[in-house]
NUZA-507112 format. One record per atom (N, C-alpha, C, O): x, y, z. Coordinates in steps of 0.2 Angstrom, whole numbers, plus 5000, padded with zeros to 4 digits. Layout:
N
XYZ;...
***
This chain:
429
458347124596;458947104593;459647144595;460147114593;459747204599;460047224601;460647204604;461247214602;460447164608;460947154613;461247084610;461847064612;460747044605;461046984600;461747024593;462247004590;461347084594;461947094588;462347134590;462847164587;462347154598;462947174598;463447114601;464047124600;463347074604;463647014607;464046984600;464646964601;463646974593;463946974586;464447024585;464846994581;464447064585;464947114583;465647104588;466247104587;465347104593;466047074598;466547024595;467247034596;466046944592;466246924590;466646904583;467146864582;466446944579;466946984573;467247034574;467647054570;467347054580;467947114580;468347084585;468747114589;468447004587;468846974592;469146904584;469646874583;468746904580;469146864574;469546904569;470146884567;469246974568;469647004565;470247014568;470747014565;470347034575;470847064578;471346994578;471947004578;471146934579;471546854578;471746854572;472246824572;471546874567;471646904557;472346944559;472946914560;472247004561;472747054560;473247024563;473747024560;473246994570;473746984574;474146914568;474746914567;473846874568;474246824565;474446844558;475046824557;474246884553;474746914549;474946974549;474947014544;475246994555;475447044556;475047134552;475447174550;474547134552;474147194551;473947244556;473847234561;473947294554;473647364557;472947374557;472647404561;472747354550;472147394550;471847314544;472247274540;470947344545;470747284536;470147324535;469647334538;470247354529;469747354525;469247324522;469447274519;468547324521;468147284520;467647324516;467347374519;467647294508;467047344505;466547324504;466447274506;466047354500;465447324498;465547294492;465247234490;465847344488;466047344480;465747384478;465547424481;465647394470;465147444468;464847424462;465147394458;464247444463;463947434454;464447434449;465047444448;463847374444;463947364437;463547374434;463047344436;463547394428;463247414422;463047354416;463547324413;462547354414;462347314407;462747334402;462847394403;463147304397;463547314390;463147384386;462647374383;463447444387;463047494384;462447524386;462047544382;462347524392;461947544394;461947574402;462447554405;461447614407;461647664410;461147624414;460747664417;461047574415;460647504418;460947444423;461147394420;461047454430;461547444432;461047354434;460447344433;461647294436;461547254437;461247244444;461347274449;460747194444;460747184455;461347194458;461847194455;461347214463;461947224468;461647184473;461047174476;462247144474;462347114481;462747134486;463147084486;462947154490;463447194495;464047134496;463847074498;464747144494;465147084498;465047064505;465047104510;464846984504;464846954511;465046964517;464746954522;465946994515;466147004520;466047054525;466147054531;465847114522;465547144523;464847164526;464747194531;464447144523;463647164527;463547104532;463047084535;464347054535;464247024540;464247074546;464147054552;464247124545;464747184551;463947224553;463947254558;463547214550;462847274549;462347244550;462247194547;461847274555;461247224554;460547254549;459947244550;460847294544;460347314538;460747304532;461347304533;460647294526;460547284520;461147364518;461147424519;461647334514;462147374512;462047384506;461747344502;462247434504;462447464497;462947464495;463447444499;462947484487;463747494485;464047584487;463847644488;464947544488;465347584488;465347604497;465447654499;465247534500;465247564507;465747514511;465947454509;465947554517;466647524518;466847504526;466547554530;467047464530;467247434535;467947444535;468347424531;468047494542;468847464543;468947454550;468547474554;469247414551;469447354557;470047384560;470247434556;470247374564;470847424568;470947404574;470647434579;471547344577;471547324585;471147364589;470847414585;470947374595;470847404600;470247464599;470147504604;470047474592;469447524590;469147504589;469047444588;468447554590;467847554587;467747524580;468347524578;467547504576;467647464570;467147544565;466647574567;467547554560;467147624558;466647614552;466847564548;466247634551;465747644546;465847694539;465547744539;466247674534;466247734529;465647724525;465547674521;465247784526;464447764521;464647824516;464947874517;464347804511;464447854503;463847894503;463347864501;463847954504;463348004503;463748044492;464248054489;463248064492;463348084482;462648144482;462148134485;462848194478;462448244476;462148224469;462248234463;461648184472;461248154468;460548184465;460548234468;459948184461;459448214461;458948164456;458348184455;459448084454;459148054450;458947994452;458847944449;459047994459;459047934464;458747964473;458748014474;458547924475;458047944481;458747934487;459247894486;458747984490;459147994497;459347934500;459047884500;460147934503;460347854505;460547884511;461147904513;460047874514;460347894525;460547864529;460247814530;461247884531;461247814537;460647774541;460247814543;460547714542;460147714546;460247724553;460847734555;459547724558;459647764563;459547694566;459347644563;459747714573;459647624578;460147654585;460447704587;460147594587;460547574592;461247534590;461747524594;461247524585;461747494581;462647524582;463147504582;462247594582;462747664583;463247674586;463647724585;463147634593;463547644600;464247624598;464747664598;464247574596;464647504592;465147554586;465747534585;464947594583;465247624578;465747684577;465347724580;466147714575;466247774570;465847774564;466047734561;465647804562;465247844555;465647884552;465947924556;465847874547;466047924542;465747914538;465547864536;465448004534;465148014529;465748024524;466248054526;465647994516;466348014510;465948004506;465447974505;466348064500;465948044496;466248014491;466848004494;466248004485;466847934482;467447984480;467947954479;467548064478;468148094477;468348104486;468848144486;468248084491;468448104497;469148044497;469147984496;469648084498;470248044503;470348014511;470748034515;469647954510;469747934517;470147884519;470347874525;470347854514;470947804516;471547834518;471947804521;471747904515;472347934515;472747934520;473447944519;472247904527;472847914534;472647834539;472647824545;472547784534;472647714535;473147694536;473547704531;473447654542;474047644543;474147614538;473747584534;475047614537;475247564532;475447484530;475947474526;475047444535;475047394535;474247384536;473947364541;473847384530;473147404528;473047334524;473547314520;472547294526;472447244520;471647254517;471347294519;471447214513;470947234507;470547174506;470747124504;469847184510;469547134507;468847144504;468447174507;468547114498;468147114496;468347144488;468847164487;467847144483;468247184476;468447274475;468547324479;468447264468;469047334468;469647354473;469547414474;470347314477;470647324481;470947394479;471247404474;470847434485;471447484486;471847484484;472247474489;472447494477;472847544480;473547524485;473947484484;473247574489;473747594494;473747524500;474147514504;473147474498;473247394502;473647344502;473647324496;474047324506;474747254505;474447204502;473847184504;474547184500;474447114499;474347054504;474947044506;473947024505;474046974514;473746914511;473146894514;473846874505;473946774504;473646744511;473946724516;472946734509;472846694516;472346724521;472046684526;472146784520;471946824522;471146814524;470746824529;470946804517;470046794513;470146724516;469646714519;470546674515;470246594518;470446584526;470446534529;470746644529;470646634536;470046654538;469746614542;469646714537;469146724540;468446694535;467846684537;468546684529;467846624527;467746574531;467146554532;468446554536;468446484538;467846484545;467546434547;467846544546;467646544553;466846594552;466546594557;466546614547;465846614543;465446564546;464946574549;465746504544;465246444544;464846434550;464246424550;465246444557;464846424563;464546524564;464746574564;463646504565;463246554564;463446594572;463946564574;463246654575;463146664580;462446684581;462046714577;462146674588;461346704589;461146744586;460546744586;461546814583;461146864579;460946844574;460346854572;461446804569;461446774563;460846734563;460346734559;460846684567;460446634567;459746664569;459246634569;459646724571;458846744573;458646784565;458046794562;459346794564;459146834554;458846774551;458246784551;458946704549;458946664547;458346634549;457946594545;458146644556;457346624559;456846684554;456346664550;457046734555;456546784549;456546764542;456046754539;457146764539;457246744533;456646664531;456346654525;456646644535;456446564535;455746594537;455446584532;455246624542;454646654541;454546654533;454246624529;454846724533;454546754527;454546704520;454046714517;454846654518;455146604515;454546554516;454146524511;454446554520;453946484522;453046524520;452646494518;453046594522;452346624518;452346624512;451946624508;452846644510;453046624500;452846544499;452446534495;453246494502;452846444499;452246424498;451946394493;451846434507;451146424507;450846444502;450546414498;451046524500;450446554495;450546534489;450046544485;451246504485;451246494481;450846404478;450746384473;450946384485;450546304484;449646304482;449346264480;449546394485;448946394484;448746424478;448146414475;449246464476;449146484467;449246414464;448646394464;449446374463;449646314459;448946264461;448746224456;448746254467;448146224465;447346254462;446846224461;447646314462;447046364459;447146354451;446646374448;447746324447;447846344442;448246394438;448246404432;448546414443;449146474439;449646444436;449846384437;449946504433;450446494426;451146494433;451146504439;451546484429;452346474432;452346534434;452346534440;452246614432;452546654433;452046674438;452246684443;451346694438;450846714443;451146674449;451446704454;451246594449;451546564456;452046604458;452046594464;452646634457;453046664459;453046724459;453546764460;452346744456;452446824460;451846814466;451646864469;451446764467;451146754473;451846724479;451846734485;452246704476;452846694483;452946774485;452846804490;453146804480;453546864482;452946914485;453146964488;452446914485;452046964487;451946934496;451846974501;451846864496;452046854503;452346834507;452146824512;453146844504;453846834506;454046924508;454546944510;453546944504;453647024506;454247064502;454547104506;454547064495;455047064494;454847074485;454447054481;455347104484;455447084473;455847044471;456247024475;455947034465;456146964461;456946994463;457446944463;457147064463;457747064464;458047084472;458547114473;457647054476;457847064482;457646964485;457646944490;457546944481;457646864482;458446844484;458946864481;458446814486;459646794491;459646754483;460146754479;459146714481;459446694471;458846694469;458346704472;458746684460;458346674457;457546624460;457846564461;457146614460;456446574464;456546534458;456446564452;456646474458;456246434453;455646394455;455546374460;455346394450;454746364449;454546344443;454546364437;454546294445;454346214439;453846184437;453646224442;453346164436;452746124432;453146074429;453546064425;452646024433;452645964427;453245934426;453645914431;453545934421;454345914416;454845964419;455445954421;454446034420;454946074423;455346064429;455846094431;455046024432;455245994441;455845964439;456245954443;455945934432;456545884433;457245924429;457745894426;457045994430;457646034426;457946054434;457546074437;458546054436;458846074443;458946144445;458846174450;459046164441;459046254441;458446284433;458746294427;457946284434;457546274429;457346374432;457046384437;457646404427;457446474426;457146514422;457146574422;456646474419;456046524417;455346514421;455246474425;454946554420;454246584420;453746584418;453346634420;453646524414;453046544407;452346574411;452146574417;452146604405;451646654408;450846604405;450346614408;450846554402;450246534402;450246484405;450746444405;449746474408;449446424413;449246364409;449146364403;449446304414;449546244409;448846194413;448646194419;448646164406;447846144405;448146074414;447846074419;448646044414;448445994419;449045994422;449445944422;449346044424;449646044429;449845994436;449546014441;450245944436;450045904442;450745914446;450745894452;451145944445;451545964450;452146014450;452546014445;452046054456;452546124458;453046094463;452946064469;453746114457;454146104462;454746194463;455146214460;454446214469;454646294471;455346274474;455446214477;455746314472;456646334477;456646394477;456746414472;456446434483;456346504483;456546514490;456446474494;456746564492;457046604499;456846674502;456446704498;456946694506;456946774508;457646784509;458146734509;457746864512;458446884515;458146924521;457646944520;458346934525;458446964532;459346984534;459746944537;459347054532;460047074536;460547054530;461147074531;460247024525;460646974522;460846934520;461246914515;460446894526;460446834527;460146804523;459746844520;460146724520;459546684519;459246654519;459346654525;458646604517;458346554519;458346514510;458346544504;458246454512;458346434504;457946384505;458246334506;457246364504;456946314506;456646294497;456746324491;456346214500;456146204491;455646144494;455846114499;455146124491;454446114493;454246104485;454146134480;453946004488;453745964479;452945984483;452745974489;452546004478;451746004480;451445964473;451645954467;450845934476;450645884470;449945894471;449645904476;449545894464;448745884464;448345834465;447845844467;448645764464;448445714465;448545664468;449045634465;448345614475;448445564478;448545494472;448145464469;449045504472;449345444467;450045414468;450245434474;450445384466;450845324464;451545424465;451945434470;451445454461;452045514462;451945534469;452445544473;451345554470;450945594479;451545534484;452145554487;451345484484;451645434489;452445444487;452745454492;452745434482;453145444482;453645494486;454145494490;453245564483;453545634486;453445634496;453945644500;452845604497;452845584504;453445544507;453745544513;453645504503;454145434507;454845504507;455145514513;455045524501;455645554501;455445624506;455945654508;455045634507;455045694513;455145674520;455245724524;455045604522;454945564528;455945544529;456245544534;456045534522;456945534522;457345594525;457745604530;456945654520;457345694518;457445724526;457945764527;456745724534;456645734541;457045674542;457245734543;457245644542;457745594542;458445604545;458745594550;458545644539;459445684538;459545744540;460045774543;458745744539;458945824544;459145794553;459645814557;458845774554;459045744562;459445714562;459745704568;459745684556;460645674558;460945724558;461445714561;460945784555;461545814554;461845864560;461845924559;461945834565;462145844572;463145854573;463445844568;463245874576;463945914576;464445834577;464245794581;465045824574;465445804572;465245744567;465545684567;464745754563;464645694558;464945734550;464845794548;465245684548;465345704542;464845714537;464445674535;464845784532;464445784528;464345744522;463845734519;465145714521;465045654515;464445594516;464045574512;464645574523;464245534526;463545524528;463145484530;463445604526;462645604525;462445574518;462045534516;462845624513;462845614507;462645564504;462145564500;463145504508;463045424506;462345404510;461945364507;462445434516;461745404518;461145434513;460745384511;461045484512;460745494504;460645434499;460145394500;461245424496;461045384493;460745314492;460445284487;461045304500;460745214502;459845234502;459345194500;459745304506;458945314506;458445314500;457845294501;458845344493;458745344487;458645284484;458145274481;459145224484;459145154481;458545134486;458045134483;458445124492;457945114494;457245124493;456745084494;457045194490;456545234489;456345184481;455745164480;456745174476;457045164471;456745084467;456645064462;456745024474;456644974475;455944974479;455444954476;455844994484;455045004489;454645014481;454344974478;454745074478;454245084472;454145074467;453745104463;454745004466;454444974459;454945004454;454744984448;455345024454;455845104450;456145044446;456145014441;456545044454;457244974452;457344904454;457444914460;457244854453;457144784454;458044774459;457944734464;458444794458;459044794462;459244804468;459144864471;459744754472;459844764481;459844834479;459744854473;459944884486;460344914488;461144924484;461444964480;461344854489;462044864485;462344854480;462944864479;461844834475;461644834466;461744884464;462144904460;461344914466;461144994464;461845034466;462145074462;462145024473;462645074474;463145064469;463445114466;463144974468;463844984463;463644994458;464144974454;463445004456;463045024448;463145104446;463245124441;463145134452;462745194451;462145224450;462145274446;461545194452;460945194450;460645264453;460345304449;460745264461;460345314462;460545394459;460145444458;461245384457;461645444456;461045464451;460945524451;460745424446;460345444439;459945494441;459945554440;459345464443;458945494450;459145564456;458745614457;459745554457;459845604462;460745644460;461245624464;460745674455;461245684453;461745734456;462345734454;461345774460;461645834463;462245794472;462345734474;462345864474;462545844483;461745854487;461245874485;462045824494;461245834498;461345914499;460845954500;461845934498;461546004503;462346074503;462846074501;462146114507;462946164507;462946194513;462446174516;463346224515;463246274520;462746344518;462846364512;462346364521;461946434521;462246514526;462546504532;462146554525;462346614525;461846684523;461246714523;462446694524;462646754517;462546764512;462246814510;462746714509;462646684503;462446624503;462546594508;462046594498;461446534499;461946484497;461746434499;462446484493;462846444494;463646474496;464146494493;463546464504;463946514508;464846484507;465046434504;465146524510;465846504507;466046454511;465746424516;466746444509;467146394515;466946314515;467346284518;466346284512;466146234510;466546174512;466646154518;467046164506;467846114506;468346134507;468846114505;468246204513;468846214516;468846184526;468446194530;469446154525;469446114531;469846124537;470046084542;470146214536;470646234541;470646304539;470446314533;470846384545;470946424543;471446444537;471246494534;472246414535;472446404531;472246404522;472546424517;471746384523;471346354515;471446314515;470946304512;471646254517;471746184515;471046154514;470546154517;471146134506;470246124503;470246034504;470746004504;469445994504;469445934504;468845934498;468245924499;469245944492;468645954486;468145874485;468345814486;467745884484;467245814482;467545754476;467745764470;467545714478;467945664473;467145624469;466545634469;467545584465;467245564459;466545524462;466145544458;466345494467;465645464470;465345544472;464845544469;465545584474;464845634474;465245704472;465345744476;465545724464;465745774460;465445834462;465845874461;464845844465;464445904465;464245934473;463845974474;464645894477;464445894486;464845984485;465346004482;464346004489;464646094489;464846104496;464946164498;464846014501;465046024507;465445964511;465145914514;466145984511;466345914514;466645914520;467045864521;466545954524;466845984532;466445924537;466045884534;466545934541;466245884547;465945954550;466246004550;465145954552;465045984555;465246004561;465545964564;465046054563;464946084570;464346124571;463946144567;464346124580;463946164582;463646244580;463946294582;463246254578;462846324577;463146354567;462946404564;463646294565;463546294555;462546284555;462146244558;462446324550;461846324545;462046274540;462646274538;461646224539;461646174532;460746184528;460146194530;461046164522;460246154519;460246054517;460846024515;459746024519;459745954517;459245954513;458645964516;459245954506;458945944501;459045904496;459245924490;459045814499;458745754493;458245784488;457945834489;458445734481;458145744475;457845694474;458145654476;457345674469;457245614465;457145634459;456645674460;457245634452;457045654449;457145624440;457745604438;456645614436;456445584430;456845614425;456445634420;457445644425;457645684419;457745624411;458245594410;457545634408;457745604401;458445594399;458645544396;458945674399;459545644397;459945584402;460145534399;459945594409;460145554412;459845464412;460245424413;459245444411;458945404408;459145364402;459145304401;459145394397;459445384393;460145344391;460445304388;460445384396;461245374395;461445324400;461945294400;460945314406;461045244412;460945184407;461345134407;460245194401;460045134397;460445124393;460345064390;461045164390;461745154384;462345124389;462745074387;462445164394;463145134399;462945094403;463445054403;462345064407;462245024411;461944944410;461344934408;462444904411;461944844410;461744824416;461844834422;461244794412;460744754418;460444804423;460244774429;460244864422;460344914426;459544894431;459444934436;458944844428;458844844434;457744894435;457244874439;457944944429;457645004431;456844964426;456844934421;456344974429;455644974426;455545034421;455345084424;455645044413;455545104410;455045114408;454945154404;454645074410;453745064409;453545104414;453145144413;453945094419;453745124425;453745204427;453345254429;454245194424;454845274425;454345284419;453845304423;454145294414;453845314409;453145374412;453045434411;452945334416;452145344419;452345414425;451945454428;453145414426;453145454430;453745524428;453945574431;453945514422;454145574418;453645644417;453945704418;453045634414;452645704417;452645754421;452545804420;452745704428;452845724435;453645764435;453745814440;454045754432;454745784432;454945774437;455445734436;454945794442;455345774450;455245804458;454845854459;455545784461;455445804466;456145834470;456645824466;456145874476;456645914477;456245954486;455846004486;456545924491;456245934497;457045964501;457645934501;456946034504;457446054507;457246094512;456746124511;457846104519;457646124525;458246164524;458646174519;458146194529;458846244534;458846204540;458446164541;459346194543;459746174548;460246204552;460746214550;460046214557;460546214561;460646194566;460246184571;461446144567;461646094567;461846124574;462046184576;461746044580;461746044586;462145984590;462245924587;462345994596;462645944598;462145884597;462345834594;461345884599;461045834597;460545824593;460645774588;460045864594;459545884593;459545964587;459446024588;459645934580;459745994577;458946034577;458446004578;459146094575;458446124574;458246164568;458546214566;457746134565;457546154559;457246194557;456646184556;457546264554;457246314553;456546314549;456146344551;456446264542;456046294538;455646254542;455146294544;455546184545;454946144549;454646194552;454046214550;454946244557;454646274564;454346334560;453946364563;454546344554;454446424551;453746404547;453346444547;453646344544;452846314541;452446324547;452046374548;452646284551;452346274560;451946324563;451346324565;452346394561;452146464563;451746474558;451246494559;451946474550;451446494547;450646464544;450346494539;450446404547;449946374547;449546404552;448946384553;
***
């Protein structure tokens, strides 16, 4: 990975230095930020390092640690050492990483910013002080996040191994009979990782729980008939993440064939999303796939174009397909469509799209279609929609099942994208 991450550093210290020069700066700061504390208590929250910063490092940062950018310099390292004796030692790491750097050790009473020039700008939380203000600053270089570089995207090959052996093991806790929470400490024991080093919370669903979208608990007793897990779980590498989500079923049935067809779709979209297509335009094609699915199985009696202008699929598939992946598993920059800021937010057909950019070459996307039996949504189709079309005898037989939810990583190509989680199962079977 050497010679990948230094070729990436080059690359960040030729955008930063495009940063300063167009608004006029000397120098940028970049922090991690620092712990937070539970309400009365001496119990600090997860830490996640700001983005902006652990883009610069090929190891996992901590708090209170700092990046400064500087035309024509080494890019320097301020790492936080503390006279500590209730916390285990926090040592630079050693590497090759090093050539590339200045290092300074501080400790948080040390005055190292004191002799930053003063045209300094500030990014990530708790701003400096002694930092200008620069409008504009945080949405020029989010803009330029999206498109990955080879080091990134080889973090994200790892991220997606590790990610893909949590699944398997988890699919095989679930057909053995495990409770929600055994299944997801068999992901993390073979994604290699703890619950608080997961890039988000692992959800893991049974049954009715599949048709909750961000469904966050655990239960601990194992349920008598179990017929279906629906896992959304990730790794991190560098930081990086992988955000995959995987419907597993116990039985060859009327649900089994279903989840089958929407997996055949959902490799579908993934092979479209090739560099200059629009992501709304997958979106839609989503839904045409979904009113389709919706009609083949009996669901909905109505065209295609019935269902579109109804809004039928939306009932079923209520989320966006997919976001940009990173750093952050819902990475930035989504609806912004110039270094400027200029946003193109989601309009009332798809309210919840977390990505409306036209792709390009070597952006990370996740493509993950949904179908799913939620009740309140159901309900409320059968009070606003006439004629709407829907078998509830049908839907009836497939509410237990709660839903389905099939997601990849992608990285988008002039033709042929390539799919991180496919190739990462591939490897782990």
């Amino acid at each position: 990975m050497t010679t990948l991450y230094q070729e990436h550093l080059a690359v960040l210290i030729q955008r930063y230095e495009e940063a300063m020069a167009h608004f006029d700066l000397d120098a940028i700061v970049i922090a991690s930020g620092e712990k937070s504390y539970y309400f009365q208590d001496d119990h600090t929250h997860p830490f996640h390092a700001y983005s902006g910063v652990q883009q610069w490092l090929p190891f996992t940062l901590g708090a209170e640690t700092y990046v400064i950018v500087q035309a024509g310099k080494k890019p320097t390292l301020v790492w936080p050492v503390r006279d500590d004796f209730w916390h285990a030692p926090n040592p630079v790491p050693s590497g090759d990483w090093q050539q590339n750097w200045e290092v300074s050790l501080a400790k948080k009473t040390d005055k190292w910013f004191a002799d930053l020039p003063a045209k300094t700008a500030w990014l990530g939380p708790q701003p400096m002080a002694l930092a200008v203000a620069c409008d504009g600053l945080k949405a020029y270089v989010d803009f330029a996040k999206a498109v990955k570089t080879p080091f990134e995207i080889q973090a994200m090959r790892h991220a997606s191994l590790r990610g893909a052996s949590g699944h398997i093991a988890a699919k095989e806790a679930f057909l053995a009979g495990m409770s929600e929470l055994e299944i997801h400490l068999a992901f993390l024991q073979a994604s290699q990782q703890t619950a608080a080093q997961e890039p988000y919370p692992g959800i893991v669903g049974l049954n009715e729980h599949a048709a909750v979208l961000h469904y966050e608990h655990k239960a601990i007793e194992k349920m008598a008939n179990s017929r279906t897990l629906l896992i959304d779980a990730g790794a991190n590498e560098h930081g990086y993440a992988s955000d995959i989500t995987r419907t597993f079923v116990r039985y060859d049935d009327d649900f089994s064939a279903l989840v089958n067809d929407l997996d055949a779709m959902e490799q579908g979209l993934c092979h479209g999303a090739m560099s200059g297509v629009a992501f709304r335009d997958l979106h839609q094609d989503t839904l045409v796939g979904i009113a389709t699915l919706l009609r083949d199985h009996k669901i909905c009696s109505l065209s295609i174009e019935e269902q579109l202008e109804k809004r039928i699929p939306q009932v079923f598939f209520p989320h966006g397909l997919g976001h940009l992946l990173g750093l952050q598993v819902h990475d930035v920059g989504g609806h912004q469509i110039d270094q400027a800021g200029t946003l193109s937010l989601p309009d009332d057909k798809a309210p919840f799209l977390r990505l409306t950019r036209t792709l390009e070459e070597n952006m990370v996307i996740t493509i993950e279609p949904g179908l799913y039996f939620i009740p309140m949504l159901l309900e409320k189709m059968q009070v606003e929609v006439k004629q709407h079309g829907c078998d509830m005898a049908r839907i009836r037989q497939f509410l237990p099942y709660g839903g389905i939810r099939i997601e990849d990583n992608v990285v988008v190509k002039q033709d042929l994208s390539e799919n991180l989680t496919r190739d990462a199962f591939t490897k782990n079977y």
